[in-house]
N, C-alpha and C positions, 0 to 999 in steps of 0.2 A: 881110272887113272887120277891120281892126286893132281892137282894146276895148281902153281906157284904164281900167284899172283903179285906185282907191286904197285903199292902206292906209294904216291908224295904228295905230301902237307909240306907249305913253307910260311902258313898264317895261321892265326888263332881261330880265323874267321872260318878258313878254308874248315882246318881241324873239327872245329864244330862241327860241320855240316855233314863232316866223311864219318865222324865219331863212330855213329852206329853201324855203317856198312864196314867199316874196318873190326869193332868188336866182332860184331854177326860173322866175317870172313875167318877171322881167329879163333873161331870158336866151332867152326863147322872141319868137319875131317875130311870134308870132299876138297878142302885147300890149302896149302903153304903161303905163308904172306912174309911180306918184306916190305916194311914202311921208310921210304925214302923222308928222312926230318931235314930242310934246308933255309935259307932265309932269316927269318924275322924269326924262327924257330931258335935259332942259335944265335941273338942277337939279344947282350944284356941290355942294349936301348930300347929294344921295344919286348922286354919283359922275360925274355931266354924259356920261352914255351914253352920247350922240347919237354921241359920239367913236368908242364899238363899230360903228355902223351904218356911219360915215365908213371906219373900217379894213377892215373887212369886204366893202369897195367898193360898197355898196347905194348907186344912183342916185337923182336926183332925189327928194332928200329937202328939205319943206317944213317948218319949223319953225312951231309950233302955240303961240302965244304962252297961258298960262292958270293956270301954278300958282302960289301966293300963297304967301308966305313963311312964313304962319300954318300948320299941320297941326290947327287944332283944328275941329269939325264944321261950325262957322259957317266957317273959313279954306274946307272943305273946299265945303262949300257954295255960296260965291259963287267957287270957281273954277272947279267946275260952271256956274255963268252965263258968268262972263267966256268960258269954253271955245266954249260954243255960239256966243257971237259970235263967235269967232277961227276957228272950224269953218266956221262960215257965208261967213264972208268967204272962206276958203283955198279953199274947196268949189266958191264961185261962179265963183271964177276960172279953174277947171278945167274943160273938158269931159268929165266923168267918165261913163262907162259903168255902172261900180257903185263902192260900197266895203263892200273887206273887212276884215271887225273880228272880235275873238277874246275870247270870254271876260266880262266882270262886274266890270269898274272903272268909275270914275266917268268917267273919261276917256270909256271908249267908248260911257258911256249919253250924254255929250254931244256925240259925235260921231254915234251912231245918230238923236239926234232935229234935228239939222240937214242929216241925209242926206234925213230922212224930210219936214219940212217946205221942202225943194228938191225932192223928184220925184227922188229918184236911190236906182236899189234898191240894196238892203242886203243884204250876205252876213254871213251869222252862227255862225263856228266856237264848238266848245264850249260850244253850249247846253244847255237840258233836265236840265242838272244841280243838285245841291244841295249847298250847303254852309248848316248851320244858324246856321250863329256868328258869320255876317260879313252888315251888309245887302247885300254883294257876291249874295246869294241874289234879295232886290228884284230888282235891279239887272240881273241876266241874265235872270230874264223876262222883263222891261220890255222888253230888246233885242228878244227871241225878236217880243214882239209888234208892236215896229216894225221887225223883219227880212222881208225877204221869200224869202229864201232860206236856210235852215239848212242846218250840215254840221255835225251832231252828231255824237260821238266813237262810242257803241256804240247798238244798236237798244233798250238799255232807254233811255239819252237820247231817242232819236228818239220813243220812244210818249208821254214825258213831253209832247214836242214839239206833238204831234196832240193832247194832253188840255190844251192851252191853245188849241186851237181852229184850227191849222193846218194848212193843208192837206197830205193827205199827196204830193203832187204836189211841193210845194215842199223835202222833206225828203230829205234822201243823206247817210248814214253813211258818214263818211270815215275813220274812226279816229282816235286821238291823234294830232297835230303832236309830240307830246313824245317818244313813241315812236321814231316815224320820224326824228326827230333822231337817238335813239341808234343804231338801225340804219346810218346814214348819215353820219354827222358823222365829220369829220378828227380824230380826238384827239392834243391834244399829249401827245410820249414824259413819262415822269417827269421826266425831268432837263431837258427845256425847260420844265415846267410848273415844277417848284422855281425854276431861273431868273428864268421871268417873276413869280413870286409873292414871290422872294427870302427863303424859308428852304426847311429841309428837310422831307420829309415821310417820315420814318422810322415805325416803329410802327404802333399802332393811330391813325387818325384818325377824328375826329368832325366831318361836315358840319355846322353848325347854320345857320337861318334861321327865323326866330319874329317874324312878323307882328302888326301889334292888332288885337284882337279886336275887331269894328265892331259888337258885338250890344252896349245899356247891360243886360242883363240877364248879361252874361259881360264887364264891366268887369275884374272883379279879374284876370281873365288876364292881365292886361296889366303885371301884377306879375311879374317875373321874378324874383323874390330863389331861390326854392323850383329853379329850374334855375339861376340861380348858382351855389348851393350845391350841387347835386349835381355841376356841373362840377369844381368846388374837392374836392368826397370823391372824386372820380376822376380823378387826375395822372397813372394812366398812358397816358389819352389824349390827342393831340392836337386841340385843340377849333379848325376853321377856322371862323369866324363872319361871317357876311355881314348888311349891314344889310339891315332892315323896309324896306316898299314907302313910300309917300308919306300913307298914310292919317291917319288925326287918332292920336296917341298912339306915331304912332311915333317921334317924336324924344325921347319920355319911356324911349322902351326902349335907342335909343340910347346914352344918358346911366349907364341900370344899365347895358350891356355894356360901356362906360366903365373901369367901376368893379374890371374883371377882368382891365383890356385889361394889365396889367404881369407878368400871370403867366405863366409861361417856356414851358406848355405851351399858351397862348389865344395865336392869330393873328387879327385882325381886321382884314377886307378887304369895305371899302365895299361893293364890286363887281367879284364876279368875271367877267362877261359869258358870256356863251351856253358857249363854245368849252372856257373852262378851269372854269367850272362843270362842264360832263359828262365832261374829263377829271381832273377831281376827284373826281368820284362814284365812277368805275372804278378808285379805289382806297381808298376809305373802307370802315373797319370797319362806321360806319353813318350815317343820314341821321337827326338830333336836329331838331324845331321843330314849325311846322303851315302849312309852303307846302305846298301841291300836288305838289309835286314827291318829296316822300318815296312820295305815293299812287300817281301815277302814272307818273313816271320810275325811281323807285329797284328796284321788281320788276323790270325788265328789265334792272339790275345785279346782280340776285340778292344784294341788299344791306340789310340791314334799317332799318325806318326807328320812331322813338318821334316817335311824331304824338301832344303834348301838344294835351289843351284840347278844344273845341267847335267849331273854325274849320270843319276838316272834314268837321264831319258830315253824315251822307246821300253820300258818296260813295263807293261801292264798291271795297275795298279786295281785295288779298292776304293771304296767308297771315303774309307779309313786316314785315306793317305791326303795332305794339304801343300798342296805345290806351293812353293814360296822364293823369289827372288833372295839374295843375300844385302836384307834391305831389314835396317833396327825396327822400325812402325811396324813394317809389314809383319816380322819374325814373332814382337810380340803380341799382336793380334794374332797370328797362330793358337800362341802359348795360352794367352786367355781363353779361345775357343777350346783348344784341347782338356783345358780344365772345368770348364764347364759342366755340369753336372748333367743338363739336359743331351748335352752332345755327346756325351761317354755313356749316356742310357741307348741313347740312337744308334751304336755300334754292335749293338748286344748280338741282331740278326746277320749280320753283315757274312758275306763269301767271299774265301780267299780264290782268288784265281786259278792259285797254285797249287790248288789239291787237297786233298786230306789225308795223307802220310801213305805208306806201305812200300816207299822210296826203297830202303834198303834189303828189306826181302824179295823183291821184285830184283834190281840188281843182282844179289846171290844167286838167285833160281834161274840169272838170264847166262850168268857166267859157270854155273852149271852145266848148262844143259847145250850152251853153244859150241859148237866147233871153232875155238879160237885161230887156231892157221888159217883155215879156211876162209877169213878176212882178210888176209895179207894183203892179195893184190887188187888192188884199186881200180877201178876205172871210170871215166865221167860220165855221169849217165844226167839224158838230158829229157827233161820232165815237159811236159804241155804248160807254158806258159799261165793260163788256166785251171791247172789242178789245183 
């Protein structure tokens, strides 16, 4: 029997991650899919993405009517309602088998509880994890607990998985999606990637991407003066900057990268999409901000990465990664280390935590072969304190 699958993407970031289990599912004749596009997807502020999914040839993409022009918690908040009803509506009209969803935005906690109040199971990549500094932490176990099927990334996820009360039955360690991207993804050459970008990429370069911090007790991060200025005391890098996700505060951070966008060695690119994002990384001196991606992508470039702030704490890191307050001395003490040449030889042997790919064929082969209903009903199962 054919299984109609859906996903939903509502970030660029998310997008990358799902790219290849969404190609791999379109591609295979054991499933029908139905890609739910919402958010920052359909949003010309932060770069109207959808456009990446359309080029990328992803099929049968539904648009998810929800994000409010406001970014502020109230904006953020009644987009989260408007969602659930646009989720509900796009949901019903499908005959879906299951939907699969990734990760701890608000998008997909309002896409998990209109799967959950339809009777249609739920698959749940990149649960069981922590991040202390964003309520993106809420947020992903709330999924975990209206998920009925988890694919958490390593087995210390999965036991977090079973200590909120799931069954171990429902749980399969699939590895990073992020991963398995780099193992597998097409990169473009340098000189197609300058092309598309349209400048050079000579020198040391510096990835940055610097999120707000959703915790009111870690407000001030959201101050970027203290990495302005360490940007400005370090010109002999080249700083590629990509905008903040759709969260409340991030058009405020927008507005300071603004304020640096005229200097000769700052490039600033909305959005760079899945493809030229990780042909970018493969050539950066280092990975500067507090996405996820310095944590968990950039080890498996052997590339360093200055993860400012609180956003990602509680997630297991590398040897790679340089914890750093949002402090100018400190930021550029980072930067100088990262370019060091003795320190970026020292990375050469380094282990990613987080796996070494096979994320998305693992996935396919688990929705395959499972008995999706046969998840439906839930019940709390309660684990030996000690396991």
């Amino acid at each position: 029997m054919i299984k109609t699958i859906g996903i939903v993407t509502g970030t660029r970031a998310e997008y990358g991650l799902l790219s290849r289990t969404i190609s791999l599912l379109q591609n295979d004749k054991r499933f029908n899919t139905r890609v739910f596009a919402c958010g920052a997807h359909l949003s010309p502020e932060f770069g109207h993405t959808i456009t990446e999914l359309e080029d990328n040839g992803v099929d049968n993409i539904i648009s998810v009517e929800m994000l409010l022009s406001s970014s502020s918690r109230v904006g953020i908040a009644k987009s989260v309602g408007l969602a659930i009803m646009s989720f509900a509506d796009a949901f019903s009209r499908e005959k879906l088998d299951a939907i699969l969803v990734l990760g701890d935005r608000y998008e997909i906690l309002a896409a998990a509880q209109a799967a959950m109040f339809l009777d249609i199971p739920l698959v749940h990549m990149h649960g069981g994890e922590v991040t202390e500094g964003a309520f993106d932490d809420a947020i992903r176990h709330s999924i975990t607990k209206m998920a009925n099927i988890h694919f958490p990334a390593t087995k210390d996820f999965a036991k977090r998985i079973r200590q909120l009360g799931e069954s171990e039955k429902s749980i399969f360690v699939v590895g990073s999606p992020g991963v398995d991207n780099i193992v597998n993804a097409t990169r473009l050459t340098k000189c197609k990637l300058e092309e598309s970008l349209g400048f050079n990429l000579d020198g040391l370069i510096a990835l940055v991407t610097y999120h707000p911090v959703t915790k009111t007790r870690n407000s001030s991060e959201n101050d970027i003066e203290p990495l302005l200025k360490a940007i400005k005391n370090n010109p002999q890098v080249t700083y590629v900057i990509t905008y903040p996700n759709a969260d409340g505060g991030g058009n405020d951070i927008i507005k300071q990268w603004q304020t640096i966008a005229h200097l000769n060695n700052v490039q600033i690119v909305p959005s760079l999409g899945f493809r030229r994002y990780l042909s970018l990384m493969e050539l950066v001196a280092c990975v500067i901000g507090n996405s996820s991606s310095g944590i968990i992508e950039a080890p498996s470039f052997h590339v360093g990465a200055i993860n400012i702030g609180t956003r990602q704490y509680g997630r297991p890191r590398a040897e790679s990664v340089i914890d750093v307050d949002m402090d100018e001395n400190i930021i550029s003490t980072a930067i100088a280390k990262c370019c060091n040449d003795a320190f970026r030889l020292s990375l050469k042997n380094i282990q990613n935590p987080y796996g070494l790919g096979g994320t998305a064929d693992a996935v396919i082969n688990l929705l395959a072969k499972l008995d999706l209903s046969s998840f439906n009903i839930k019940t709390f199962t309660d684990h030996d304190i000690d396991e």
